[in-house]
C-alpha positions as CSV (number, residue, x, y, z in Angstrom):
1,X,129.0,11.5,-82.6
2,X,132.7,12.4,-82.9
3,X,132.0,15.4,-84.7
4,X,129.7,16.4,-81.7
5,X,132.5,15.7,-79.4
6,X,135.0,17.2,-81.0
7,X,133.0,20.4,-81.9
8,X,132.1,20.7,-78.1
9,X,135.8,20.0,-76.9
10,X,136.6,22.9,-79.5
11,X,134.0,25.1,-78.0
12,X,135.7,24.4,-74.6
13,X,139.2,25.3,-75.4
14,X,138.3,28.8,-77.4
15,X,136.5,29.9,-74.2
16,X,139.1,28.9,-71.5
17,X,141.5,31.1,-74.2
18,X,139.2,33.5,-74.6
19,X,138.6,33.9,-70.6
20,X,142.4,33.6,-69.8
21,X,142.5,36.4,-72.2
22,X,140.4,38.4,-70.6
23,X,141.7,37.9,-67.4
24,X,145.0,39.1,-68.5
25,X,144.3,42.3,-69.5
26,X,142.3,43.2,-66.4
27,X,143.8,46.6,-65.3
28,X,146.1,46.7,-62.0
29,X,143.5,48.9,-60.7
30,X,141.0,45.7,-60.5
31,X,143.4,43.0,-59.7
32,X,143.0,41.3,-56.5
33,X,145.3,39.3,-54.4
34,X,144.9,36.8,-52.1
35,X,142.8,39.2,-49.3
36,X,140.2,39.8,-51.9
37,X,140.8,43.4,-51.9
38,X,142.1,45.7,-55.0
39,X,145.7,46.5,-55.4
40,X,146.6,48.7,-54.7
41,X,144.6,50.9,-52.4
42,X,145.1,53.2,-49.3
43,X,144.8,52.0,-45.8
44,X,146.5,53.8,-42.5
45,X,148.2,52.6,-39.5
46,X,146.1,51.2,-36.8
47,X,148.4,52.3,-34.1
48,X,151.6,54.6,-33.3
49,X,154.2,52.2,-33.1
50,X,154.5,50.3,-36.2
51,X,157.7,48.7,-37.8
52,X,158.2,48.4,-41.9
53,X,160.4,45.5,-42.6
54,X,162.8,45.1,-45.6
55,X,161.0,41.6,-46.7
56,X,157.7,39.9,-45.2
57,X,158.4,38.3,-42.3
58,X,159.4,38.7,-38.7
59,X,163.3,37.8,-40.0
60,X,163.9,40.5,-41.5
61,X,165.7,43.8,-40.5
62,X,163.3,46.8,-39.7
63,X,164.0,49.3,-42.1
64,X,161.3,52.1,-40.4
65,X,159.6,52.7,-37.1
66,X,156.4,55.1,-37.7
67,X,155.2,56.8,-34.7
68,X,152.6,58.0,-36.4
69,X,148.8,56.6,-35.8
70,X,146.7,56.9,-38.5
71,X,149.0,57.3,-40.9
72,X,147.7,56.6,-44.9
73,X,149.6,54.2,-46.9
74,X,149.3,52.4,-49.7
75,X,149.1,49.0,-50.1
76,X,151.4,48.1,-53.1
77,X,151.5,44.0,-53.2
78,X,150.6,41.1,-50.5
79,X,152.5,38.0,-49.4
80,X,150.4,35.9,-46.7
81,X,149.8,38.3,-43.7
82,X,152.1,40.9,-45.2
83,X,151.3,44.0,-47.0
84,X,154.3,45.9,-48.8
85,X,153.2,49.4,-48.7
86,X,154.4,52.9,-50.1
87,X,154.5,56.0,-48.0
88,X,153.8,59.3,-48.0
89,X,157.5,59.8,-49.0
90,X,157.9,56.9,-51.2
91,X,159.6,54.6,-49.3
92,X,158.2,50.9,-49.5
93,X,158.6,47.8,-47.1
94,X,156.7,45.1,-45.0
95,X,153.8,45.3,-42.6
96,X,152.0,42.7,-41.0
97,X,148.2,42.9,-42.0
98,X,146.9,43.4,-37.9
99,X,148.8,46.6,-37.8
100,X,146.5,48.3,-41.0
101,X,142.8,49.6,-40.4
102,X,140.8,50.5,-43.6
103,X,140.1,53.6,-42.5
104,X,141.0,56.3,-44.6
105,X,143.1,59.3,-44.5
106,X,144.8,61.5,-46.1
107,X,147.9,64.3,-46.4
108,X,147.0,67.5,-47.4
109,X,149.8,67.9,-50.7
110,X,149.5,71.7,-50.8
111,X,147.5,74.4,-49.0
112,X,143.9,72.9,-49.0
113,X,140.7,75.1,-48.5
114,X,138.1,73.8,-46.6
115,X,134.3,75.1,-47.8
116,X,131.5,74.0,-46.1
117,X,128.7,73.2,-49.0
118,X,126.2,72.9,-46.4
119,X,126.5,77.2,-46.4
120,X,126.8,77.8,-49.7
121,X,130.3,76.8,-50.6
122,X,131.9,79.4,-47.7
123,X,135.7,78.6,-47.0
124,X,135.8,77.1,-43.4
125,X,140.0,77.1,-43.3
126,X,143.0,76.5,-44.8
127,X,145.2,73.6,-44.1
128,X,149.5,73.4,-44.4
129,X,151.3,70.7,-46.7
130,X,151.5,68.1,-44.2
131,X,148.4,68.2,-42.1
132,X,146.7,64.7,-41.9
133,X,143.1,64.3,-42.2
134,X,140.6,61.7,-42.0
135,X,138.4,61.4,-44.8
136,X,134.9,60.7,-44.8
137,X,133.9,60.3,-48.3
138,X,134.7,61.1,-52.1
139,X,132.9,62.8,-55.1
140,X,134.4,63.0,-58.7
141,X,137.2,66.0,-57.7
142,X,136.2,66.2,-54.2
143,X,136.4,65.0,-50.4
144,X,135.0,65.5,-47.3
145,X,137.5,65.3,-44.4
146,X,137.1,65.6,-40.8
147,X,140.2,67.5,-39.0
148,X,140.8,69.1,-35.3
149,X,140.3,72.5,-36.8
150,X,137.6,71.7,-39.6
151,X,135.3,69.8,-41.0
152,X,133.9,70.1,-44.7
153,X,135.0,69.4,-48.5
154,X,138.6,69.9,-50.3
155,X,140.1,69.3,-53.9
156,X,141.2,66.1,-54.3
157,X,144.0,67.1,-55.8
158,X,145.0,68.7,-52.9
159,X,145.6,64.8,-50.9
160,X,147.8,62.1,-50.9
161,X,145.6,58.6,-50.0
162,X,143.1,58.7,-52.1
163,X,143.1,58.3,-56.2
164,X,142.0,60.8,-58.9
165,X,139.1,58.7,-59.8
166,X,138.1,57.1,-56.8
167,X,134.8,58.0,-55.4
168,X,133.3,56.5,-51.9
169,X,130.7,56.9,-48.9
């Protein structure tokens, strides 16, 4: 009987190892924080006027004011109701969690064609560095964005706010 026991008690121990193993070596890609949701990831700014923070919380001194609705950022770490994010630019702070929509956009990185695969891959127009975008959905090195002056597919490559391997509806 304490053979048993101490065979199953054995048994127990190499698994939790085994699983906190596992859980260890989990790529950042996969880890989630306390929201449930992947760090890190892109979101954008539900409104124009939104302040970034030098710490999470209400204390402390606003480093940024964005003016800039819709704005993609990326959500870098998570602290109760904060989210530190990373801009366009690099520049990283504290946003409360209200102020972020899970829409996505995107910047155009460098001049982006726009084809239209629905008429046999025809250029639709060409987009600046700069211009923002929403974007609809990913394929393996593409993305279809939505923009004032077109709509239709780009290199992925060609925006910042979504990731190389990435792929969504």
């Amino acid at each position: 009987m304490k053979a048993k026991i101490l065979t199953i008690l054995f048994a127990l121990i190499s698994f939790s190892a085994f699983a906190a193993e596992e859980q260890e070596s989990a790529p950042p890609s996969q880890m989630l924080n306390s929201s449930g949701l992947p760090i890190p990831r892109f979101v954008s700014f539900k409104s124009e006027d939104v302040n970034m923070r030098v710490g999470p919380g209400m204390n402390y001194p606003i480093k940024w004011m964005y003016k800039r609705q819709n704005l993609p950022v990326e959500v870098v770490a998570e602290f109760g109701n904060w989210r530190k994010i990373r801009d366009y630019d690099g520049e990283e702070g504290w946003i409360m969690q209200v102020l972020l929509s899970g829409r996505r956009y995107a910047i155009v990185t460098s001049e982006a064609v726009v084809h239209n695969v629905y008429k046999g891959e025809r250029a639709v127009a060409r987009l600046s560095p700069g211009v923002q975008v929403q974007v609809e959905k990913c394929r393996a090195t593409q993305c279809e964005i939505e923009h004032s002056q077109a709509h239709g597919w780009v290199e992925k490559n060609k925006l910042w706010g979504v990731y190389r391997n990435e792929e969504f509806d």
